[in-house]
C-alpha positions in Angstrom: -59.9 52.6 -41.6 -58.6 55.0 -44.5 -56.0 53.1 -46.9 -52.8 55.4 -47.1 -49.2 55.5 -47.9 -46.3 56.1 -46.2 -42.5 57.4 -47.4 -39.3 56.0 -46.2 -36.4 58.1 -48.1 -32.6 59.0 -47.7 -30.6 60.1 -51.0 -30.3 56.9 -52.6 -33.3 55.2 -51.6 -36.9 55.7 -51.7 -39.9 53.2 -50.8 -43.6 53.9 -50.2 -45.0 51.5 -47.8 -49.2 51.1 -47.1 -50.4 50.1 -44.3 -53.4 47.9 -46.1 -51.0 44.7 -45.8 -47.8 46.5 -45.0 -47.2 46.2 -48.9 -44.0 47.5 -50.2 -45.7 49.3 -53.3 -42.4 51.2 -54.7 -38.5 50.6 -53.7 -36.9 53.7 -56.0 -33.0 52.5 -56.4 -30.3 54.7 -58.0 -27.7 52.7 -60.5 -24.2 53.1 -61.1 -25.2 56.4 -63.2 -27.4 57.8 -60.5 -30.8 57.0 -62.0 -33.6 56.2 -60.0 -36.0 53.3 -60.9 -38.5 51.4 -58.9 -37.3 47.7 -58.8 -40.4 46.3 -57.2 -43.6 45.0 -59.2 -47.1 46.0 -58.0 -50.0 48.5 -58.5 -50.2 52.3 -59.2 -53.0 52.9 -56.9 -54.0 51.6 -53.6 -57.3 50.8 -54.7 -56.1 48.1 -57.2 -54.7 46.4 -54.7 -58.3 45.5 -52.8 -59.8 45.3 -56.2 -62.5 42.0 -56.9 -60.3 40.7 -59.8 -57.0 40.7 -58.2 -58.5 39.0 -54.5 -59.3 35.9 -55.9 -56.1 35.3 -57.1 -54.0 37.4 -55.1 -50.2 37.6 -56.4 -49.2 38.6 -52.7 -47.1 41.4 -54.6 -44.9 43.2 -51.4 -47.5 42.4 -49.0 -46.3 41.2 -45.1 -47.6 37.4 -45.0 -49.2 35.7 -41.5 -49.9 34.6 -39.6 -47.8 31.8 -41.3 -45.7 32.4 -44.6 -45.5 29.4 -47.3 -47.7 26.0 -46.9 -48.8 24.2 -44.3 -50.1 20.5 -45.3 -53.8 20.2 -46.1 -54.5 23.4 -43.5 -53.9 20.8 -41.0 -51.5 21.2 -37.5 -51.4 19.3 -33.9 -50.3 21.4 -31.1 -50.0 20.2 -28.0 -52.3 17.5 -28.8 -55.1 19.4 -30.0 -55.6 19.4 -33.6 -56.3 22.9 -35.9 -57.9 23.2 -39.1 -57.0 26.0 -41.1 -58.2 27.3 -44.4 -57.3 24.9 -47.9 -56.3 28.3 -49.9 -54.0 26.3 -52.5 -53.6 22.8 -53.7 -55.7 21.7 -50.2 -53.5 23.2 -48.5 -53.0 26.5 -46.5 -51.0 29.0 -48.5 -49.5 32.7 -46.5 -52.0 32.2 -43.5 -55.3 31.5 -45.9 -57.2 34.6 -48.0 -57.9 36.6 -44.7 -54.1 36.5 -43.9 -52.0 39.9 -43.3 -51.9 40.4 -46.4 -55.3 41.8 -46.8 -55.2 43.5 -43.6 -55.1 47.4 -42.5 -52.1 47.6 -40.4 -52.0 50.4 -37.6 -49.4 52.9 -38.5 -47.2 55.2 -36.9 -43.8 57.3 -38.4 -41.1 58.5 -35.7 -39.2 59.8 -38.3 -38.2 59.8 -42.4 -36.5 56.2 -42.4 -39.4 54.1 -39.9 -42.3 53.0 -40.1 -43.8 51.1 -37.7 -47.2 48.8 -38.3 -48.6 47.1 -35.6 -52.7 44.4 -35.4 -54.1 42.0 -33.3 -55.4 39.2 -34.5 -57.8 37.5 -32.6 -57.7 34.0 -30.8 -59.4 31.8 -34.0 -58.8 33.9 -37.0 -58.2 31.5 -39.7 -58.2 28.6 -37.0 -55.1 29.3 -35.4 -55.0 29.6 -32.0 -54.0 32.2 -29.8 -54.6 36.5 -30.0 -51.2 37.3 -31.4 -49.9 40.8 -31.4 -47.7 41.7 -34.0 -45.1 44.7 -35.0 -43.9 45.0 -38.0 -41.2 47.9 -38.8 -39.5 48.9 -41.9 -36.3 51.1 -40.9 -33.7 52.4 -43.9 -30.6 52.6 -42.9 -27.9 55.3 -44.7 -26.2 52.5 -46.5 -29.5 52.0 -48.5 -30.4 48.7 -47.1 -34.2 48.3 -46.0 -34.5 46.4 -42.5 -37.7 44.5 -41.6 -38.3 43.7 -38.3 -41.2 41.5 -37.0 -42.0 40.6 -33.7 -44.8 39.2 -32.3 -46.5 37.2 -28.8 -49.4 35.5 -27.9 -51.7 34.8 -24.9 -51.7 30.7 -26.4 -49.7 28.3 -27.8 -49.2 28.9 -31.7 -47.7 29.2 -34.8 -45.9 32.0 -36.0 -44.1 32.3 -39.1 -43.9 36.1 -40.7 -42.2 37.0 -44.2 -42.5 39.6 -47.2 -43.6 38.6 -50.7 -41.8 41.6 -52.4 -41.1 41.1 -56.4 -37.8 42.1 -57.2 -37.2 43.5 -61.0 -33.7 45.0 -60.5 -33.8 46.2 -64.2 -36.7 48.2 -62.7 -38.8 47.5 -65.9 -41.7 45.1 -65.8 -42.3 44.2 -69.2 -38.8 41.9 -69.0 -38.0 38.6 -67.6 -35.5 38.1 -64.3 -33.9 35.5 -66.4 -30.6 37.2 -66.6 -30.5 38.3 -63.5 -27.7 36.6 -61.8 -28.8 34.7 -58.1 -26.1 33.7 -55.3 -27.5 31.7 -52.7 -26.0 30.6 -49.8 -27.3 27.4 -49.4 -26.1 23.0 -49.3 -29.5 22.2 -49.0 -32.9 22.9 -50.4 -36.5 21.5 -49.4 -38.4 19.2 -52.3 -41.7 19.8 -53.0 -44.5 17.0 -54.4 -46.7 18.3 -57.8 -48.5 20.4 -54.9 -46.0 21.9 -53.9 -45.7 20.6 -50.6 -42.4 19.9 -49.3 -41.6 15.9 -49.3 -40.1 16.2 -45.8 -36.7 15.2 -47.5 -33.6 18.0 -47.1 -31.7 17.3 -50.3 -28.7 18.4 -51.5 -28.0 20.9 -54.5 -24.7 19.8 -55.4 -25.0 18.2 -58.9 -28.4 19.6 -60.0 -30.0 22.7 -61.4 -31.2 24.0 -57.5 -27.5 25.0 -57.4 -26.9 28.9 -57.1 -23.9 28.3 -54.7 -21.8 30.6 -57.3 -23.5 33.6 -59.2 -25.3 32.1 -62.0 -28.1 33.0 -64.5 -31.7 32.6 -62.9 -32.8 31.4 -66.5 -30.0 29.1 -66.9 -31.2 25.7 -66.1 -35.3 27.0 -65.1 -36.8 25.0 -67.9 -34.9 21.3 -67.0 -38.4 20.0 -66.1 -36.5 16.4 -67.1 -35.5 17.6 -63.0 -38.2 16.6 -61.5 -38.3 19.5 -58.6 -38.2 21.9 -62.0 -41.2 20.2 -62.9 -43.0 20.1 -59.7 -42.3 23.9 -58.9 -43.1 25.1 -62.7 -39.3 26.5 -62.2 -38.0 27.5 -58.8 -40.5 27.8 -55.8 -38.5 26.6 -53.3 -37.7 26.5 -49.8 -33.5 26.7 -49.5 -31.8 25.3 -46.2 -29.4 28.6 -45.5 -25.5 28.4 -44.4 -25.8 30.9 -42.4 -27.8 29.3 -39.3 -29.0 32.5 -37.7 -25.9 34.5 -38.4 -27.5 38.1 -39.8 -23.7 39.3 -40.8 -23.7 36.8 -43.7 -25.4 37.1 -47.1 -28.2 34.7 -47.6 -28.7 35.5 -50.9 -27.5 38.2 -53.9 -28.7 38.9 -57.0 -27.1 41.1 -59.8 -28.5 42.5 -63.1 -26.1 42.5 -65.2 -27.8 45.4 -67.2 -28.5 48.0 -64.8 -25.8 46.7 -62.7 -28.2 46.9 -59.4 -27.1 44.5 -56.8 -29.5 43.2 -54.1 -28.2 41.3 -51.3 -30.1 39.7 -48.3 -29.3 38.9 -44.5 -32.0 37.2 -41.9 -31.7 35.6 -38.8 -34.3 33.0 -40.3 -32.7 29.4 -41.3 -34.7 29.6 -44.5 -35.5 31.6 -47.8 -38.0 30.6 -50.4 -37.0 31.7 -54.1 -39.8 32.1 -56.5 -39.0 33.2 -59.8 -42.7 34.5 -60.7 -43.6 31.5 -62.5 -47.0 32.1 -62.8 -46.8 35.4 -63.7 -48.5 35.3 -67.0 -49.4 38.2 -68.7 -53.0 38.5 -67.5 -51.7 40.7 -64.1 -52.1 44.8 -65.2 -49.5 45.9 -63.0 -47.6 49.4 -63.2 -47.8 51.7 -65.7 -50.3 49.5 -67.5 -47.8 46.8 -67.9 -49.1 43.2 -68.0 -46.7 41.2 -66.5 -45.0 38.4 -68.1 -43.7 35.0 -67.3 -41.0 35.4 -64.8 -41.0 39.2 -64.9 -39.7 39.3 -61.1 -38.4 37.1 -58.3 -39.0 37.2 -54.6 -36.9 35.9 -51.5 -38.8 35.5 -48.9 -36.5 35.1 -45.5 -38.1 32.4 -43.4 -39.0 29.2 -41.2 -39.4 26.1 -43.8 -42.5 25.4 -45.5 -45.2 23.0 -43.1 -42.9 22.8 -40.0 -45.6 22.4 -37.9 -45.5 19.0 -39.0 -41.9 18.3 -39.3 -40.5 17.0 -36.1 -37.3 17.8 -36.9 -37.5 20.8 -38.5 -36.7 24.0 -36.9 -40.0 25.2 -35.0 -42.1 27.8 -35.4 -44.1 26.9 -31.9 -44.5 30.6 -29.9 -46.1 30.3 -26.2 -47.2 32.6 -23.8 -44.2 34.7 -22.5 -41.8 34.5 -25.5 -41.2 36.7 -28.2 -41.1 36.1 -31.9 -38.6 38.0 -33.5 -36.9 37.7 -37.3 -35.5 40.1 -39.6 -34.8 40.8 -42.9 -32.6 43.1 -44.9 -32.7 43.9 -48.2 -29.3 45.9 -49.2 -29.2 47.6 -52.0 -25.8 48.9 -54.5 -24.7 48.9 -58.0 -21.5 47.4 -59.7 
C-alpha cells in the first residue's frame, strides 16, 4: 500500500496526517503575531519514518498507538480465565501494543472533506497475542476554533483489550533544537500513578499534593524535573507518568494546558479518558535527526497522551479496558490550540 499524506487546514491551523501509523507529521499553529510554526517534532519525509535505524528504537513521534497504549506488566494478561502472552518490547514488558503495533501500520484512508480524515484496519484475531479481530476508526476532524479532535472507536468479534492514544511531541516554541523546560504545564489532576525503576506502575494511586508530580497550578515543566532525591523523578528519568484526571469522563473540562511563555502558544486538552500520561522527552538525546536536520535534544518536546492507566488489565480496581462482542470502544481527544 502507497505511504501518503493527507491535509487538514482552516485559517489558523494546518496539520498533515499519514496514514502509515496515522502519524501526525506537522501541526502548523499561528502565534499572537500571526506566524505560523509547526509545534510538533518528527520527520521531513515519510520514508524516515519506516527507516532501519529509527525501527529499532522507535520514538513513537505522532504515531496512533494499539492495540494498547502505555505498559502492560511483563506482556502478560488473564481474561476470562485464559491467559495471553504478548510481546516484552520494553523493560520485559509490553510497551504501545509491542513493535508490530499501529504505529507501524498503513492505515486505510479516506477525506470527506478539508477538516477530516478518516483511517480505518483490522487487525486480526492473534496479532501480537491479543485476542479478538478488532476493527478500528480513527478520525482526525479540525474544528473552526483551531482545536484538533481525535476520535477512536473500535469492536471486536472476542473478548479483549482495547486501549487507543496518540504519541504526538509537542514543542509549542515550534523549534526543535530547544528544551520544553519553560514551558509552563497545568494538569488537572489529585492523583498520579507510581512507577517501579521499570517503569511499571506499583499499583499504588498516590497523591501529588506536597511533591514535585504537582502541576495543579501553571508551573515550569523544568522546575522540579531533576529532584531525582524523589524517588518517582528517579524511576521515570523525569516525568513519564500516568496522572489520575479530575475530570472523570467530563470532555467540557481541561485535562491538561500548557503555555510557552515565549511564543505565547497555548495548548489545552479535553478527553473522555480517566487518564493522561505526561512524558517530557526524557530520552530524547541528541542522537534522533529529526526536522530540518535538527538532532533532538534532552527534553526538546512533551507529549500527553489521553488514556486508560498503564497495566489495567491487571488492576482489579482500575478502570477497565475489557471490550466484548457487541460494545463499542470509543474515546476522544482534543488538542486546542490559541495564543496569549
Amino acid at each position: 500500500m502507497e505511504l501518503k499524506e493527507y491535509i487538514l487546514k482552516n485559517e489558523c491551523l494546518e496539520i498533515h496526517v499519514c496514514n502509515l501509523g496515522g502519524i501526525i507529521k506537522n501541526i502548523f499553529v499561528r502565534d499572537c503575531r500571526w506566524k505560523l510554526v509547526d509545534v510538533v517534532l518528527g520527520f521531513d519525509t515519510l520514508e524516515q519514518y519506516i527507516a532501519p535505524e529509527y525501527r529499532k528504537n522507535y520514538p513513537y513521534f505522532g504515531a496512533l498507538i494499539g492495540r494498547y497504549g502505555n505498559r502492560i506488566n511483563q506482556g502478560r494478561f488473564i481474561l476470562d480465565g485464559q491467559e495471553y502472552q504478548l510481546p516484552q518490547n520494553n523493560y520485559g514488558h509490553c510497551l504501545h501494543g509491542g513493535d508490530t503495533g499501529f504505529h507501524h501500520r498503513i492505515w486505510d484512508a479516506t477525506q470527506p472533506n478539508a477538516q477530516t480524515l478518516v483511517l480505518s484496519c483490522v487487525s486480526p484475531d492473534g496479532e501480537a497475542g491479543f485476542p479478538g479481530t478488532l476493527k478500528t476508526t480513527v478520525t482526525y476532524s479540525l474544528s473552526d476554533d483551531n482545536a484538533l479532535q481525535i476520535n477512536y472507536e473500535a469492536e471486536t468479534d472476542k473478548p479483549t483489550i482495547v486501549n487507543l492514544t496518540n504519541h504526538a511531541y509537542f514543542n509549542l516554541s515550534g523549534d526543535g533544537k530547544t528544551t520544553i523546560l519553560d514551558h509552563q504545564l497545568t494538569l488537572n489532576a489529585d492523583y498520579y500513578t507510581p512507577v517501579d525503576s521499570t517503569f511499571m506502575t506499583t499499583g499504588e494511586i498516590a497523591p501529588v499534593e506536597g511533591t514535585p508530580m504537582d502541576f495543579r497550578t501553571a508551573t515550569a515543566i523544568g522546575a522540579r524535573i531533576d529532584n531525582y532525591d524523589f524517588e518517582q523523578l528517579k524511576n521515570g528519568h523525569g516525568y513519564d507518568h500516568n496522572y489520575v484526571l479530575n475530570t472523570q469522563g467530563d470532555i467540557s473540562q481541561v485535562a491538561a494546558k500548557v503555555y510557552d511563555p515565549k511564543s505565547g502558544r497555548t495548548l489545552e486538552v479535553y478527553t473522555n479518558e480517566p487518564g493522561i500520561q505526561f512524558y517530557a522527552g526524557n530520552f530524547l538525546d541528541g542522537t534522533v535527526k529529526g526536522k530540518h536536520g535538527i538532532y533532538y535534544p534532552l527534553r526538546s518536546a512533551l507529549c500527553l497522551e489521553t488514556q486508560h492507566y498503564p497495566d489495567s488489565p491487571n488492576k482489579a480496581d482500575w478502570p477497565s479496558v475489557v471490550v466484548r462482542p457487541g460494545e463499542k470502544y470509543h474515546s476522544t481527544c482534543i488538542y486546542k490550540f490559541g495564543a496569549e
